[in-house]
N, CA, C and O atoms as a Tinker XYZ file with bonds, in Angstrom:
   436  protein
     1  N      0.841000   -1.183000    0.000000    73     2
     2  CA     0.000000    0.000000    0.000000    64     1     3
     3  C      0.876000    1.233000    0.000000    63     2     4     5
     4  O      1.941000    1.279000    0.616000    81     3
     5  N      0.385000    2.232000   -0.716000    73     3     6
     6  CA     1.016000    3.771000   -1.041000    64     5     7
     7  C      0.571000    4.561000   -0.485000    63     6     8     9
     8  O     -0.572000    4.848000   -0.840000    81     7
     9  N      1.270000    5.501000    0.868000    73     7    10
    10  CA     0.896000    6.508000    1.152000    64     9    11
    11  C      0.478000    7.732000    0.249000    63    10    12    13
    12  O      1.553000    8.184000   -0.146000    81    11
    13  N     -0.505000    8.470000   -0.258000    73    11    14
    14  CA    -0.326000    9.580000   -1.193000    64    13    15
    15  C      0.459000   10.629000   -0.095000    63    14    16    17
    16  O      0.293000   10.933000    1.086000    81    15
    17  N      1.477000   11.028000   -1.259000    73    15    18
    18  CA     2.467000   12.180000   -0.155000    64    17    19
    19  C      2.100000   13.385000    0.050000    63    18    20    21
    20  O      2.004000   14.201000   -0.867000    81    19
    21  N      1.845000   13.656000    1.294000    73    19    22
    22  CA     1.354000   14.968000    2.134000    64    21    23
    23  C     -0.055000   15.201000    2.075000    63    22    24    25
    24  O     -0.701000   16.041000    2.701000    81    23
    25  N     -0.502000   14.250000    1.144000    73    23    26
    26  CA    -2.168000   14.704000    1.141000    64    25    27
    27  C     -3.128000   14.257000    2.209000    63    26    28    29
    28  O     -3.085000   13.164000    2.774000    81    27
    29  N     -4.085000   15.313000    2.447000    73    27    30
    30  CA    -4.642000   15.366000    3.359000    64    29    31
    31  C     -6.484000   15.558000    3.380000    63    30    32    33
    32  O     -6.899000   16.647000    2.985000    81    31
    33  N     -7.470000   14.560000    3.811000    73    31    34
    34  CA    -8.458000   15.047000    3.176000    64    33    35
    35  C     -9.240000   14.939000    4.643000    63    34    36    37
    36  O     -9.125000   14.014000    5.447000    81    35
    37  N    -10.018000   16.061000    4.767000    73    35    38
    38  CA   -10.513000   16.620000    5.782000    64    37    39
    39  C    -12.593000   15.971000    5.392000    63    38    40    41
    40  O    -13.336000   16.394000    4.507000    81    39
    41  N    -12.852000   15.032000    6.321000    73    39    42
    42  CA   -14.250000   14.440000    5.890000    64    41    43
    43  C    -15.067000   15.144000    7.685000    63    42    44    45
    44  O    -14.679000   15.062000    8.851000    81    43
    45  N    -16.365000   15.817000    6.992000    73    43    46
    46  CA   -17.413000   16.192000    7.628000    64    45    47
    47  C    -18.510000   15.452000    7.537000    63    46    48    49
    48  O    -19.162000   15.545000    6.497000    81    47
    49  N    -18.879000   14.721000    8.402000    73    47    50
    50  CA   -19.921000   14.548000    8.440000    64    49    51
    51  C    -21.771000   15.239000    9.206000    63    50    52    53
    52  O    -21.841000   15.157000   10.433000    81    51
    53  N    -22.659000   15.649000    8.695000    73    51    54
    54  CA   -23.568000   16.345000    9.383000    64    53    55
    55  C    -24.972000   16.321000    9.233000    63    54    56    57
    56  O    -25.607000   16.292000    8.179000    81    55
    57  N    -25.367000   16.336000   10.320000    73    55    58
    58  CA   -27.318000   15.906000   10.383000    64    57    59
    59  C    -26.972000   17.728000   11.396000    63    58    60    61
    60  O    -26.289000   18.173000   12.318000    81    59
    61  N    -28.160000   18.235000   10.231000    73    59    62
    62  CA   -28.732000   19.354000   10.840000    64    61    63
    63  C    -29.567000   19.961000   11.858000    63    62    64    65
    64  O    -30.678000   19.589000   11.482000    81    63
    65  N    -29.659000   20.300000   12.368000    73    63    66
    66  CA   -31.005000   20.629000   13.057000    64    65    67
    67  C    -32.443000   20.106000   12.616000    63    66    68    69
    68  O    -32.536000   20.269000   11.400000    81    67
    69  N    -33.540000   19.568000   13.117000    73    67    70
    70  CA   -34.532000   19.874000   12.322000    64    69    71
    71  C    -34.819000   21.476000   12.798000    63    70    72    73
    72  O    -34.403000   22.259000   13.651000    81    71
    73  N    -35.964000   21.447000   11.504000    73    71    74
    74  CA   -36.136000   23.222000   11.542000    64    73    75
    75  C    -35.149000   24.031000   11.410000    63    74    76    77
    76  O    -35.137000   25.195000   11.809000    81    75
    77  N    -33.975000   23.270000   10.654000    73    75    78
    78  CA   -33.237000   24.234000    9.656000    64    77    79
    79  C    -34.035000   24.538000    8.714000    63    78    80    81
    80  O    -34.879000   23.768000    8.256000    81    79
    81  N    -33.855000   25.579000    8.380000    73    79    82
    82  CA   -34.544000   25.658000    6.906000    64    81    83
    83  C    -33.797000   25.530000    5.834000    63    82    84    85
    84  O    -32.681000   25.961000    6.124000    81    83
    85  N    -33.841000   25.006000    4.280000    73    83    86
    86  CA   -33.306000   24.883000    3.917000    64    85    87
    87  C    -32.584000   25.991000    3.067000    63    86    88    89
    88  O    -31.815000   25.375000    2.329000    81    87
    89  N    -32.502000   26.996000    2.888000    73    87    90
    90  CA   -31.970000   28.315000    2.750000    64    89    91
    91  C    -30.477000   28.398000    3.758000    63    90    92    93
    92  O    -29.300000   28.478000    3.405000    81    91
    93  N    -30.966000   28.354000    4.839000    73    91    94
    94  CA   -30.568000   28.742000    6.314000    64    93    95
    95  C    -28.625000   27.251000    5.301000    63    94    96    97
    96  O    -27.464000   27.601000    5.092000    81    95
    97  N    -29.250000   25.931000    5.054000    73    95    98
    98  CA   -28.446000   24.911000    4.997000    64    97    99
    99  C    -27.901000   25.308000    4.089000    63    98   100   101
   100  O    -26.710000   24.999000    4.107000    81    99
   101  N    -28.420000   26.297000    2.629000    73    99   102
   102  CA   -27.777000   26.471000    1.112000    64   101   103
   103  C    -26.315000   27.328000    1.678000    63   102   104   105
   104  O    -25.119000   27.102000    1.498000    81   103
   105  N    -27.155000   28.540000    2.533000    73   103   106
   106  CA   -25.927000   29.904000    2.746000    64   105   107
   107  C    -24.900000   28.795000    3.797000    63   106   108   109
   108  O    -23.715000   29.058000    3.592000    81   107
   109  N    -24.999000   28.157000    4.379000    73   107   110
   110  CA   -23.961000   27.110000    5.247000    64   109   111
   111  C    -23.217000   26.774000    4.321000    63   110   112   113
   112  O    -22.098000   27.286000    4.328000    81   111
   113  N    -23.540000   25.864000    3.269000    73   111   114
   114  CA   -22.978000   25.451000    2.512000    64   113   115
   115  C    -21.999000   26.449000    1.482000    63   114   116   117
   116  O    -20.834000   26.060000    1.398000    81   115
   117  N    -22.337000   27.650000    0.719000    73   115   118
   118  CA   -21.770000   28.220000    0.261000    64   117   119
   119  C    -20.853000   29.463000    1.229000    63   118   120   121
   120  O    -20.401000   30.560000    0.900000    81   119
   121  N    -20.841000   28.949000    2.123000    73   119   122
   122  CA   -19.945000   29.874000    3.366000    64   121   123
   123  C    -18.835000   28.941000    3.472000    63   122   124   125
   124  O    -17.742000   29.492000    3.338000    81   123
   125  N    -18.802000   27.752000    3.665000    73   123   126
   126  CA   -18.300000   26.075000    3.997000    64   125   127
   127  C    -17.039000   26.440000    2.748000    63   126   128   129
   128  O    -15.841000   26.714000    2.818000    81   127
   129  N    -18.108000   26.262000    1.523000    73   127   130
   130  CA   -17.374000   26.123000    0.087000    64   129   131
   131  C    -16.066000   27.883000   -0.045000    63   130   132   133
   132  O    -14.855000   27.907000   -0.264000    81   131
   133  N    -16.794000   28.755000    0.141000    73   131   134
   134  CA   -15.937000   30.034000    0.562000    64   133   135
   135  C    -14.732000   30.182000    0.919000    63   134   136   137
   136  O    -13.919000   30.882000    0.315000    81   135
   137  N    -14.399000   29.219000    2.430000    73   135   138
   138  CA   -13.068000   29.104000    3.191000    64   137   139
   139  C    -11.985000   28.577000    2.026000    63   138   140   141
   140  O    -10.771000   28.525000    2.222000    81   139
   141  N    -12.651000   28.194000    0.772000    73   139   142
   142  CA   -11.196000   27.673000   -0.192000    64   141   143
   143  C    -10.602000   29.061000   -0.315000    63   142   144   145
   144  O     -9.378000   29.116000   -0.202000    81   143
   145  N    -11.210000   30.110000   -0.512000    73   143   146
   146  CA   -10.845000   31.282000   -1.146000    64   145   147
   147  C    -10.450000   32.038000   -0.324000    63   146   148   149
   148  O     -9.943000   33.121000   -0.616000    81   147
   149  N    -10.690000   31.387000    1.499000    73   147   150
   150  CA    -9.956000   32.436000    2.179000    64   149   151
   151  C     -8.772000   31.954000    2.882000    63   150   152   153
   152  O     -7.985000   32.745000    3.402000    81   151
   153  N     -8.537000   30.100000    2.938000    73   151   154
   154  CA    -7.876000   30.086000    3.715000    64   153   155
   155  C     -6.778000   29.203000    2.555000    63   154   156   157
   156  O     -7.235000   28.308000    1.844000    81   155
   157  N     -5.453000   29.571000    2.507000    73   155   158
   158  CA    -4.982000   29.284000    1.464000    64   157   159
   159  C     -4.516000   27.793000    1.215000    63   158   160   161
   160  O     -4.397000   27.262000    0.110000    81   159
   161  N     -4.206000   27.055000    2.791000    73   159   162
   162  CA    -3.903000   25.488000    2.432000    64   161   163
   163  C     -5.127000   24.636000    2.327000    63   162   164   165
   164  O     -5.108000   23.406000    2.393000    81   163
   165  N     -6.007000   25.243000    2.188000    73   163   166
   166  CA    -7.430000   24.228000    1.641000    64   165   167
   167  C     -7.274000   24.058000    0.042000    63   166   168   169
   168  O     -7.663000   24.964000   -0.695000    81   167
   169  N     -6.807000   23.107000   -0.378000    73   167   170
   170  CA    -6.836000   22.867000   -1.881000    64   169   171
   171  C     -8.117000   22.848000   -2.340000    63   170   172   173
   172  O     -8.310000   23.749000   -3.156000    81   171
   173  N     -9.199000   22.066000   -2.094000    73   171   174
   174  CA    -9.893000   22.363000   -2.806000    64   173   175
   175  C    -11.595000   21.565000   -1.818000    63   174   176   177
   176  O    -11.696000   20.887000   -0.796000    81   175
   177  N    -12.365000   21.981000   -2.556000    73   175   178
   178  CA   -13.981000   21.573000   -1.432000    64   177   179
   179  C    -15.022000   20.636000   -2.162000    63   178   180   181
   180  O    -15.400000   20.846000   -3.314000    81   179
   181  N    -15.322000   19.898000   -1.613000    73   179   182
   182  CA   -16.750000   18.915000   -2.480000    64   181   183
   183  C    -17.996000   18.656000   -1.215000    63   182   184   185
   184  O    -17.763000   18.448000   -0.024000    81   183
   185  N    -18.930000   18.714000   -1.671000    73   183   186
   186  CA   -20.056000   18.029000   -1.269000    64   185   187
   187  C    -20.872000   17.621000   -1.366000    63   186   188   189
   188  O    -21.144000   17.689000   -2.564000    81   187
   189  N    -22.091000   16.841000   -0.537000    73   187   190
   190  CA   -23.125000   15.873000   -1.168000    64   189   191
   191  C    -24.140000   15.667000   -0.089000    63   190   192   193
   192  O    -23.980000   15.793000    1.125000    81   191
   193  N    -25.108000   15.360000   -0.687000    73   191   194
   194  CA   -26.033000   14.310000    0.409000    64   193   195
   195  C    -25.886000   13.062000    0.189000    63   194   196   197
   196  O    -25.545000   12.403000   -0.793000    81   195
   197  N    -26.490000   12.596000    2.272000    73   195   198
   198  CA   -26.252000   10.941000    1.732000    64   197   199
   199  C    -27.370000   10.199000    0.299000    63   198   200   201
   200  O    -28.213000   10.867000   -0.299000    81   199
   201  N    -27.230000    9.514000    0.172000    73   199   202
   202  CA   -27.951000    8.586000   -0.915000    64   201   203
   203  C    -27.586000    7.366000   -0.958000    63   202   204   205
   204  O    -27.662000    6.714000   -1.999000    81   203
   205  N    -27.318000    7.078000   -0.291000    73   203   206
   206  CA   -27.434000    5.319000    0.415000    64   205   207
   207  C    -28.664000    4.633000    0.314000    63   206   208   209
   208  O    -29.815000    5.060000    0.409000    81   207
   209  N    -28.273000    3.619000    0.128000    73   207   210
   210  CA   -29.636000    2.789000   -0.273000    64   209   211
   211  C    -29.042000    1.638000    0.950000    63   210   212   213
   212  O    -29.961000    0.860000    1.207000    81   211
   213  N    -28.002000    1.373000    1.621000    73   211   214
   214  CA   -27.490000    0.461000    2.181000    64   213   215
   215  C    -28.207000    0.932000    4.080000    63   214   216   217
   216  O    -28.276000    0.122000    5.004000    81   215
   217  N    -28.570000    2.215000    4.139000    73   215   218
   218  CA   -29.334000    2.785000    5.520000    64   217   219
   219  C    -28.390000    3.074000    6.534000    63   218   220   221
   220  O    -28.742000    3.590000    7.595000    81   219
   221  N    -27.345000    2.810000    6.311000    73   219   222
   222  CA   -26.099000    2.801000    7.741000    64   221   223
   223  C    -25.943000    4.073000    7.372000    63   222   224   225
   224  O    -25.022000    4.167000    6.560000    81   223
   225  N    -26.467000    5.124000    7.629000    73   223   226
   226  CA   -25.497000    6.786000    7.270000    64   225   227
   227  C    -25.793000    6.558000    8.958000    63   226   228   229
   228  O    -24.658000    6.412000    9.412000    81   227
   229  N    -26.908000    6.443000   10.267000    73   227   230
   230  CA   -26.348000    6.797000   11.680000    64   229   231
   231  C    -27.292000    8.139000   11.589000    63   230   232   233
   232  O    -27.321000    8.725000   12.671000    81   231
   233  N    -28.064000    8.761000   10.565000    73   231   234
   234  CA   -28.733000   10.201000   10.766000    64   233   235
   235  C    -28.171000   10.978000   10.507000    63   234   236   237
   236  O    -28.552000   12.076000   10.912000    81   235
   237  N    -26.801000   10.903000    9.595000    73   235   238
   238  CA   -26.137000   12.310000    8.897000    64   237   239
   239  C    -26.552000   12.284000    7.148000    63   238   240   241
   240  O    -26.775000   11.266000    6.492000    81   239
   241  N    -26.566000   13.118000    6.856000    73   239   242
   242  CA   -27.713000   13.585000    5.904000    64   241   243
   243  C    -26.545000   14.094000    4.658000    63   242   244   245
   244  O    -26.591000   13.717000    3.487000    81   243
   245  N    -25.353000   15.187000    5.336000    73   243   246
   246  CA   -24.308000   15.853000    4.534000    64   245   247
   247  C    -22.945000   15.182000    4.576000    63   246   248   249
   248  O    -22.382000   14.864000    5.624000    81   247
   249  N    -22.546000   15.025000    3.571000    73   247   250
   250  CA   -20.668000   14.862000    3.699000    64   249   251
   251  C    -20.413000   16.204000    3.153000    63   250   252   253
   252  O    -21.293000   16.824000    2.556000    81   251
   253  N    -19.037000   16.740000    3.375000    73   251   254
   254  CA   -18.020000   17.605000    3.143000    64   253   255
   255  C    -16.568000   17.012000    3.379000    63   254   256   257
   256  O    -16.124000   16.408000    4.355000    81   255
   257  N    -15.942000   17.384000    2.135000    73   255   258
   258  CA   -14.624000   16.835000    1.625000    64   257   259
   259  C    -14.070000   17.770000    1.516000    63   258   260   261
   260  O    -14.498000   18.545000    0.660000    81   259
   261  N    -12.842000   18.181000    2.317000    73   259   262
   262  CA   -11.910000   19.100000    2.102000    64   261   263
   263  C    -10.316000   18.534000    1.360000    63   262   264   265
   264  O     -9.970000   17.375000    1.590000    81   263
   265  N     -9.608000   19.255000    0.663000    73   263   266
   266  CA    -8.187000   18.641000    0.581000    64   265   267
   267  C     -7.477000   19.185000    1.071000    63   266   268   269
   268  O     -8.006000   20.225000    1.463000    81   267
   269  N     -6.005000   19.118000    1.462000    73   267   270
   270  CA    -4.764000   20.081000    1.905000    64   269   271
   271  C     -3.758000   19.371000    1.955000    63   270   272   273
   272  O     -3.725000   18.379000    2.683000    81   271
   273  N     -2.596000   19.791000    1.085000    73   271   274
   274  CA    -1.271000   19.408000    0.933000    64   273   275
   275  C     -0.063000   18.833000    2.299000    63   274   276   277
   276  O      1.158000   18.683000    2.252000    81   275
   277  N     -0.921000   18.654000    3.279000    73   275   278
   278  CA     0.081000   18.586000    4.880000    64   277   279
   279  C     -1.265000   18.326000    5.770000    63   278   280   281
   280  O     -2.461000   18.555000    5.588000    81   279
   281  N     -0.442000   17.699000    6.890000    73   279   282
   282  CA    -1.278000   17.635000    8.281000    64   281   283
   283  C     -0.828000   19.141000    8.472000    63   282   284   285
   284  O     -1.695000   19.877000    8.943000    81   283
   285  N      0.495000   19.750000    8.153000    73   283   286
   286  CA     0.598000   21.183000    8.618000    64   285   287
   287  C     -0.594000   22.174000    8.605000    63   286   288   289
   288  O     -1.115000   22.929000    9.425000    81   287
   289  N     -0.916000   21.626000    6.494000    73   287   290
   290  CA    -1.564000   22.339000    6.235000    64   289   291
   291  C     -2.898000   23.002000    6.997000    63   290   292   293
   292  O     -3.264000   24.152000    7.239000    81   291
   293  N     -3.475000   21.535000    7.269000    73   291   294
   294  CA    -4.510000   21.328000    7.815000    64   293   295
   295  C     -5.096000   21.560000    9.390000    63   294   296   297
   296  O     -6.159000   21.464000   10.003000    81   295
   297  N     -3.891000   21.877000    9.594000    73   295   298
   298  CA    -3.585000   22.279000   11.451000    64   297   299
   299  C     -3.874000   23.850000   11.349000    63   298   300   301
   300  O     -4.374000   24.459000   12.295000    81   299
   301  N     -3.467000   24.580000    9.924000    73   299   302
   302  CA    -3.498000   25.837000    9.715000    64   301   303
   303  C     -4.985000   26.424000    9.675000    63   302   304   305
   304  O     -5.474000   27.392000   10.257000    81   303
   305  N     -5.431000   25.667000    8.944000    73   303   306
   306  CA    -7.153000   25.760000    8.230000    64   305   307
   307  C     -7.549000   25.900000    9.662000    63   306   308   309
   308  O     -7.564000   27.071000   10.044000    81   307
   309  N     -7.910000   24.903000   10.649000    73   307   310
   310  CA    -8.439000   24.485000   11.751000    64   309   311
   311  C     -8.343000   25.932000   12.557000    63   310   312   313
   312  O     -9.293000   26.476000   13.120000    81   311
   313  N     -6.775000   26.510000   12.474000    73   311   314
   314  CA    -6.490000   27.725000   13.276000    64   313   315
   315  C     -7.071000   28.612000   12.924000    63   314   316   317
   316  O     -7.455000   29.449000   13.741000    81   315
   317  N     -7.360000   28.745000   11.449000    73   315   318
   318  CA    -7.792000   29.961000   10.901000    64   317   319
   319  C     -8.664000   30.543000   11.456000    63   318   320   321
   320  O     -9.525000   29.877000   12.032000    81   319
   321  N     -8.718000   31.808000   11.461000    73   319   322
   322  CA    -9.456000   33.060000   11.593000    64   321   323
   323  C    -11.093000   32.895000   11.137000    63   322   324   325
   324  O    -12.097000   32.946000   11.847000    81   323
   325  N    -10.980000   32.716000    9.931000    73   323   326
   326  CA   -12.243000   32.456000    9.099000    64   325   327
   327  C    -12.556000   31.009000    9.168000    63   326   328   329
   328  O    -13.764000   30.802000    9.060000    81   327
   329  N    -11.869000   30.002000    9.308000    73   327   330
   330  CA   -12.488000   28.733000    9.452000    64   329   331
   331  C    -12.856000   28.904000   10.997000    63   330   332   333
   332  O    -13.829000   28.173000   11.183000    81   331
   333  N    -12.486000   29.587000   12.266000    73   331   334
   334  CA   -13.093000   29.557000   13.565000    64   333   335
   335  C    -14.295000   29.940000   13.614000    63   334   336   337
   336  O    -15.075000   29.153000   14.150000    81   335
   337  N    -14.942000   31.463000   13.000000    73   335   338
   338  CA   -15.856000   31.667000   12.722000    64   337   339
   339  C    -16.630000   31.447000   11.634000    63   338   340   341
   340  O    -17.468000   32.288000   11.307000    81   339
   341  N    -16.501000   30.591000   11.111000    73   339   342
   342  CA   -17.407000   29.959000   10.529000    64   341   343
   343  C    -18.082000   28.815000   10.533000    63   342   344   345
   344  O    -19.227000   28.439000   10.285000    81   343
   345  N    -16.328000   28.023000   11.137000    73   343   346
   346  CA   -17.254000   26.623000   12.245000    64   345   347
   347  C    -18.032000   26.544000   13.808000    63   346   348   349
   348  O    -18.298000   25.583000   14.530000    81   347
   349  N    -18.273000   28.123000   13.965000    73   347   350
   350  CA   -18.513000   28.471000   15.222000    64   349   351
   351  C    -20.422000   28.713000   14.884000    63   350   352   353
   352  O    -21.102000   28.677000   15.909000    81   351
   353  N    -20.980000   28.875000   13.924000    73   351   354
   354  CA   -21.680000   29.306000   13.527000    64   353   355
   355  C    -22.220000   27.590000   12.795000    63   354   356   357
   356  O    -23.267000   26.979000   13.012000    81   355
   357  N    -21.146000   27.238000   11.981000    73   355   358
   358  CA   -21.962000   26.281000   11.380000    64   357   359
   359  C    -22.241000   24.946000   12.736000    63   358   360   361
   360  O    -23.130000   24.108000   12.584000    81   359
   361  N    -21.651000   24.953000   13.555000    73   359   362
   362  CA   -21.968000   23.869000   14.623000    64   361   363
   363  C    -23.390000   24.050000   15.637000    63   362   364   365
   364  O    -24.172000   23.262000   16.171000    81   363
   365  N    -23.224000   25.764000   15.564000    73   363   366
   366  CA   -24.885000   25.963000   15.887000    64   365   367
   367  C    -26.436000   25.067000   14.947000    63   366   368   369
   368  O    -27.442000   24.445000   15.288000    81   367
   369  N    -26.150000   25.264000   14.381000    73   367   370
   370  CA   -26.781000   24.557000   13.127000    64   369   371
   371  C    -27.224000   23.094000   13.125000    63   370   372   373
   372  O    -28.295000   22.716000   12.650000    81   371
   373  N    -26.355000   22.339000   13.668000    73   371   374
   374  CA   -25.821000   21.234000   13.232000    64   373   375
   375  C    -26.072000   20.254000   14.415000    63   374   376   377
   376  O    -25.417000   20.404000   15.446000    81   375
   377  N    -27.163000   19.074000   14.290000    73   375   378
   378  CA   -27.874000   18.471000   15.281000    64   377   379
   379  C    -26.320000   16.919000   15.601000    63   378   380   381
   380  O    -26.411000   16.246000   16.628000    81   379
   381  N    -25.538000   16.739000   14.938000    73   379   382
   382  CA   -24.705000   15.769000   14.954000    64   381   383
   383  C    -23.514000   16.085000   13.924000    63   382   384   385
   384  O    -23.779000   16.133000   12.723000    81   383
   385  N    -22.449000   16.260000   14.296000    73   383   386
   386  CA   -20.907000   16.097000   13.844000    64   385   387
   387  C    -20.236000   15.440000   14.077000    63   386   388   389
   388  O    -19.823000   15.267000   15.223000    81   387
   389  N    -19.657000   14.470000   12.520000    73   387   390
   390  CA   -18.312000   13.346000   12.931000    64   389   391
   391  C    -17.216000   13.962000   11.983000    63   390   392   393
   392  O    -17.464000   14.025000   10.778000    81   391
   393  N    -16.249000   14.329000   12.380000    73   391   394
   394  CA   -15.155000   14.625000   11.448000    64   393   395
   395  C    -13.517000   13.902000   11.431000    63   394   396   397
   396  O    -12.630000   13.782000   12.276000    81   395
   397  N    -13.657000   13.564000   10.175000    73   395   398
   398  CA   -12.309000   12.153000   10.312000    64   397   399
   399  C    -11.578000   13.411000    9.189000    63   398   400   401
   400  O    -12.051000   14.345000    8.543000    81   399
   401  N     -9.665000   12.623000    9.454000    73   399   402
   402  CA    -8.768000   13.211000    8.836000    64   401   403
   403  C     -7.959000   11.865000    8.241000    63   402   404   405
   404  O     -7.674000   10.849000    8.874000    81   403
   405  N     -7.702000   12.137000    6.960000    73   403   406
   406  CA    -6.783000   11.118000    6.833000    64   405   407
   407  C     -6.322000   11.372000    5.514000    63   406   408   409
   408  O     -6.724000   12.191000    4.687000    81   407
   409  N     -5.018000   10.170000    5.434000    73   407   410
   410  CA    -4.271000   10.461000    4.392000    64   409   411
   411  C     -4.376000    9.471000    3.202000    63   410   412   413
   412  O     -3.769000    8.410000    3.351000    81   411
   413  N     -4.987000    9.637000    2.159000    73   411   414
   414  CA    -5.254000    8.653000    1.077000    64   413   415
   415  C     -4.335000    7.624000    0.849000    63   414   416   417
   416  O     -3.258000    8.034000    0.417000    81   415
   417  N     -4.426000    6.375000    1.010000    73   415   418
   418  CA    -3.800000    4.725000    0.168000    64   417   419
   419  C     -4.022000    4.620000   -0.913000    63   418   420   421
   420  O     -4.795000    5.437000   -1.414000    81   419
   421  N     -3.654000    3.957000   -1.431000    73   419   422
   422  CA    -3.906000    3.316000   -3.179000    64   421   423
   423  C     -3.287000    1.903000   -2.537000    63   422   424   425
   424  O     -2.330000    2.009000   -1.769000    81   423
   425  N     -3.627000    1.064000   -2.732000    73   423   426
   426  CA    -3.181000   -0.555000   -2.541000    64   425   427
   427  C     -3.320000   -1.326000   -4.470000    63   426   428   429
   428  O     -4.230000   -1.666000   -5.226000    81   427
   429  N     -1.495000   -1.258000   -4.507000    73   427   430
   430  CA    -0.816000   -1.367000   -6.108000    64   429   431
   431  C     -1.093000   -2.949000   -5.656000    63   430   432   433
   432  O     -0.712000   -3.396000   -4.574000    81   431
   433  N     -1.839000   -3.750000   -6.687000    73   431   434
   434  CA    -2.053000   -5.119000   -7.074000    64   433   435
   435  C     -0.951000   -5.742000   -8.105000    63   434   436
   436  O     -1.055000   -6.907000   -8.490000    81   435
């Protein structure tokens, strides 16, 4: 198995509030997607709803996929200015949070 070198992918998982509204979840989301542009070791942002047909999501509803070139990197993001207040705000929101870090394998056959 192959470590990918320095890469770093930052996974959110999230069940909202009920009586979020869904507006209230769009501007979350495009605030979320934003921090690429403010915080500079975030390479890059994806997200989704679940759509499992298998039922094990546990009641989280959203993933969010971050990238970043380093655990450094990623220690930076976390510190940031704009990622504090914005995860300070989006956790209000947010009826359940699991967030894993890790560094991508490839397993060469």
């Amino acid at each position: 198995m192959e470590e990918a070198k320095g890469l770093v992918k930052h996974i959110v998982l999230v069940r909202f509030k009920d009586g979020t509204a869904q507006e209230e979840i769009d501007q979350l989301i495009k605030g979320y997607a934003n921090l690429v542009n403010l915080v500079e070791p975030m390479k890059s942002f994806h997200w989704g709803n679940d759509i499992s047909i298998e039922n094990l999501h546990q009641g989280f509803t959203h993933v969010f996929e971050s990238t970043f070139e380093s655990t450094e990197g990623l220690a930076e993001y976390v510190a940031h200015p704009a990622h504090v207040e914005f995860a300070n705000l989006f956790i209000t929101k947010s009826e359940k949070v699991l967030v894993i870090d890790y560094k991508p394998t490839t397993v060469r056959i």
